[in-house]
C-alpha positions as a Markdown table, in Angstrom:
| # | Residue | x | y | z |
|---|---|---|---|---|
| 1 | Unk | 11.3 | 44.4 | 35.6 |
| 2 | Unk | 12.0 | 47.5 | 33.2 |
| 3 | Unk | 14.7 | 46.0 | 31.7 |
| 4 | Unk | 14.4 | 45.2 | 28.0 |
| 5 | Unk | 16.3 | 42.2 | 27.8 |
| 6 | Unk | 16.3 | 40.3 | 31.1 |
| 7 | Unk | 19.4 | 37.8 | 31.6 |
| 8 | Unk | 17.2 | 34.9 | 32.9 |
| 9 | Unk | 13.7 | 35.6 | 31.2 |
| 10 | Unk | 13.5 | 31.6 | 30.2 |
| 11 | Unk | 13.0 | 29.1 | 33.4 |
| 12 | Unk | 15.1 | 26.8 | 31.3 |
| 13 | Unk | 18.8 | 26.7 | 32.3 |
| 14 | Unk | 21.0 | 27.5 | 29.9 |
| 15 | Unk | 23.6 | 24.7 | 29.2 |
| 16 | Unk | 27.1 | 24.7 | 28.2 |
| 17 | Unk | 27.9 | 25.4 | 24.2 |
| 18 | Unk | 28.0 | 22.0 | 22.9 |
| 19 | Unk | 31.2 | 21.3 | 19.9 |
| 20 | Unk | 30.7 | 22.4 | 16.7 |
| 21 | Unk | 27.9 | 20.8 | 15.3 |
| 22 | Unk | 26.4 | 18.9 | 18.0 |
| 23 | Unk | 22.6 | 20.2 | 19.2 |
| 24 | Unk | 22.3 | 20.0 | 23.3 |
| 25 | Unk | 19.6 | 18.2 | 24.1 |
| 26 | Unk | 17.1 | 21.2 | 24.3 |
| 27 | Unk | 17.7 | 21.7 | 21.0 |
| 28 | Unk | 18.0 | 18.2 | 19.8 |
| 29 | Unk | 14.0 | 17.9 | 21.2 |
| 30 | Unk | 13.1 | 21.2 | 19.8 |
| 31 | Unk | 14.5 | 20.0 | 16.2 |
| 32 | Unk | 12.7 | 17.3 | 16.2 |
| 33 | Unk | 9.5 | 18.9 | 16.9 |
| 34 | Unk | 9.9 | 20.8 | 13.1 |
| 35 | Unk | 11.2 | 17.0 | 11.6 |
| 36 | Unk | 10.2 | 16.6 | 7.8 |
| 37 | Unk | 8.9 | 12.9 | 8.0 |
| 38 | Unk | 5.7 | 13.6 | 9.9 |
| 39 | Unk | 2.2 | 14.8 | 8.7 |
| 40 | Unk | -0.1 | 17.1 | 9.3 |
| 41 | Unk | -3.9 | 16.1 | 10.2 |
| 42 | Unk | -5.0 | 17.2 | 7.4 |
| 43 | Unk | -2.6 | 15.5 | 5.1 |
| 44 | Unk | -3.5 | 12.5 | 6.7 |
| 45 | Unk | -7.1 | 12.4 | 6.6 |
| 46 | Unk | -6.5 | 13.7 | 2.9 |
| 47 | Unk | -4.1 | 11.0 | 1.8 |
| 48 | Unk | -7.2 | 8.6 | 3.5 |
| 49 | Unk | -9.9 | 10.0 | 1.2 |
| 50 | Unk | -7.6 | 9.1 | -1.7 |
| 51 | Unk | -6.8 | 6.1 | -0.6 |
| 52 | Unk | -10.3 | 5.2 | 0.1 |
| 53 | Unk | -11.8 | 6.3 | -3.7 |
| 54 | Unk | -8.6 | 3.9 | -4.7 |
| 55 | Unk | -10.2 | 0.9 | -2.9 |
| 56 | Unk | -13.3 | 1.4 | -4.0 |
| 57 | Unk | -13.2 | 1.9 | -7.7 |
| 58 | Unk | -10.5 | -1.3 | -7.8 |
| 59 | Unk | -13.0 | -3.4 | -5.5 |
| 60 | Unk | -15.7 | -2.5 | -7.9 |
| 61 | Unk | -13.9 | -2.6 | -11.3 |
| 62 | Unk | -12.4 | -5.8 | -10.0 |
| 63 | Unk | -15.6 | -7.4 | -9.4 |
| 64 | Unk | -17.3 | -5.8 | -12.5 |
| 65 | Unk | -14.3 | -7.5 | -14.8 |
| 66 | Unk | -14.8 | -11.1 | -12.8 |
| 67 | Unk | -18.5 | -11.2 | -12.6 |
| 68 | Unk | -20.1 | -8.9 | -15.5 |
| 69 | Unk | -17.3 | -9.0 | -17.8 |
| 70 | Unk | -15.6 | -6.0 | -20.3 |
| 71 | Unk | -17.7 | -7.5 | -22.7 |
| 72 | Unk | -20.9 | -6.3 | -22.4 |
| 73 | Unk | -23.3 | -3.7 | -23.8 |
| 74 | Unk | -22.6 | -1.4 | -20.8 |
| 75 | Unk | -19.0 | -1.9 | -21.0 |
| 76 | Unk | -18.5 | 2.3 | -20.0 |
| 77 | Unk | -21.3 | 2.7 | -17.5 |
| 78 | Unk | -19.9 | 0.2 | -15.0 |
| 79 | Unk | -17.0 | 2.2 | -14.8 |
| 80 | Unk | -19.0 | 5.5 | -14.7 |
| 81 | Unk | -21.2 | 4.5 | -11.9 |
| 82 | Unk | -18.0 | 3.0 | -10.0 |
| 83 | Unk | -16.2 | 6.2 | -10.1 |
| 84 | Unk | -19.3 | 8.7 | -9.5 |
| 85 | Unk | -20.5 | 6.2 | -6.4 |
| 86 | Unk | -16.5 | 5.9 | -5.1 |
| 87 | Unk | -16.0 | 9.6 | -5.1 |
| 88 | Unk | -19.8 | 10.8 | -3.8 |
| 89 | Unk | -19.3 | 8.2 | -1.0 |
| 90 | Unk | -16.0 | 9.9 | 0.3 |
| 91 | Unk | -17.9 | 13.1 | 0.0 |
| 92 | Unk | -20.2 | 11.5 | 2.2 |
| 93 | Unk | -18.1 | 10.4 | 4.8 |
| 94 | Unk | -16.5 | 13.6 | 5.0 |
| 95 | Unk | -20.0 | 15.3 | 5.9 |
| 96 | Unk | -20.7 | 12.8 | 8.5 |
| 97 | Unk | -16.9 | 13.9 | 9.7 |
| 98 | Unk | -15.7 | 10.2 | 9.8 |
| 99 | Unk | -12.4 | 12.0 | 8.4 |
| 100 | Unk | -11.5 | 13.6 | 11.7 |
| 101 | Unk | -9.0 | 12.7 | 13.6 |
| 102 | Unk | -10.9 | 11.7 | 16.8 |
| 103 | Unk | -12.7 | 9.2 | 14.3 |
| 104 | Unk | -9.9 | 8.1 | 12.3 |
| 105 | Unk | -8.8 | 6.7 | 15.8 |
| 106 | Unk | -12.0 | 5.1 | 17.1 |
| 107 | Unk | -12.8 | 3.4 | 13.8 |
| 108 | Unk | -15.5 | 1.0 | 15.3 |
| 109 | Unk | -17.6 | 3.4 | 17.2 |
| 110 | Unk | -18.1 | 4.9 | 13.6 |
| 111 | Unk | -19.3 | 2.3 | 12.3 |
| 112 | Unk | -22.7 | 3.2 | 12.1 |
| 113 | Unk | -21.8 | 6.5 | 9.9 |
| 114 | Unk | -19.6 | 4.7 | 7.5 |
| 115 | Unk | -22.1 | 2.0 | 6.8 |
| 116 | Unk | -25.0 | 5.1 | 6.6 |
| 117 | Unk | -23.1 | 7.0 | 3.7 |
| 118 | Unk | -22.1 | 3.8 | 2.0 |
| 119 | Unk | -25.9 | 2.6 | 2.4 |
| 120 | Unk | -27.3 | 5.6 | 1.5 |
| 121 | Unk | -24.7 | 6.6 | -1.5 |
| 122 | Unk | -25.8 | 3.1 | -2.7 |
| 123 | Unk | -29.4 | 3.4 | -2.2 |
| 124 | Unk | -29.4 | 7.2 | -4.3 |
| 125 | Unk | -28.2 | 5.0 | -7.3 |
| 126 | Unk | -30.6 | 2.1 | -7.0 |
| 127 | Unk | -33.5 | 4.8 | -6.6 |
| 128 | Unk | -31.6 | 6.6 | -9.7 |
| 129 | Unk | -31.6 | 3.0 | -11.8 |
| 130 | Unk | -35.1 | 2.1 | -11.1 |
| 131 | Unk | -36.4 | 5.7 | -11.9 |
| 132 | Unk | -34.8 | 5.5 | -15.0 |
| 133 | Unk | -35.9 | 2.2 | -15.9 |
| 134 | Unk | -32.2 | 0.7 | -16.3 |
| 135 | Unk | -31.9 | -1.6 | -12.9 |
| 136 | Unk | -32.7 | -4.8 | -15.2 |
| 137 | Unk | -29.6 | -3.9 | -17.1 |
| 138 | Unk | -27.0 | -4.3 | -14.3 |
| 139 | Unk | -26.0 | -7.1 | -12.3 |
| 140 | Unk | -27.9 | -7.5 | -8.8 |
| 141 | Unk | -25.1 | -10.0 | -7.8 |
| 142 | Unk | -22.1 | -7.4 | -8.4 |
| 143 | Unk | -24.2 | -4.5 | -6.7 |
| 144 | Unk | -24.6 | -6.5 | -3.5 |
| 145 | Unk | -20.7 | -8.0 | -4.0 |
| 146 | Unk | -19.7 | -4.0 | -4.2 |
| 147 | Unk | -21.8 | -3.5 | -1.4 |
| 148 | Unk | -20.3 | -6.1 | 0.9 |
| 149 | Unk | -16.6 | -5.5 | -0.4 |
| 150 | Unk | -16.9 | -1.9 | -0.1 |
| 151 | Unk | -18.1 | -1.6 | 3.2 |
């Protein structure tokens, strides 16, 4: 019990040296513990929020070039709004945690929260076009298509 280095301070056995260059099976499950191909929570719910600003400013640019058009007066605020309403929704979700893990693997019983800060990021920039006096400017028929391909 005073010793410094006990012989048998691991309840592991110790097995036989394996050849030169061949791990044992402890260590062949402890090296792939440390492997470089997985990712970290973090990275994953990270490379999600990119992902996620990807699919909506293509859904929304997509239906802005179909519906609308490039060749309108407002040819720079469709873009604008798309990419300020793509990134503060994923801000959104992140308060209402729907990028934690436990969520990212019950997607439906989060339902609810994603359609709230999609709603709601929506609803700041009707309130915003109507206070400013532009919502007769933009297309009602691509803000509800956004609406209904983004969420």
């Amino acid at each position: 019990m005073n010793e410094i280095d006990p012989p048998h301070r691991f309840s592991v056995p110790a097995e036989k040296p394996a050849e030169s260059g061949v791990l044992n099976s402890m260590a062949t499950q402890i090296a792939s513990q440390y492997r470089r191909d997985t990712m970290s929570p973090v990275m994953v719910s990270g490379v999600l929020r990119l992902f996620e600003i990807g699919l909506l400013l293509v859904s929304g640019l997509v239906l802005f070039a179909f519906h609308v058009g490039t060749a309108t007066d407002l040819a720079w605020h469709y873009p604008a709004i798309i990419a300020a309403a793509s990134v503060i929704t994923v801000v959104s979700l992140d308060i209402a945690d729907c990028y934690q893990i436990a969520a990212l693997m019950r997607p439906v019983s989060n339902l609810g929260r994603i359609l709230a800060a999609w709603a709601g990021t929506l609803t700041l920039f009707v309130l915003a076009g109507f206070f400013l006096k532009i919502s007769g400017d933009f297309s009602r028929l691509w803000f509800g298509g956004w609406f209904a391909a983004g969420f």
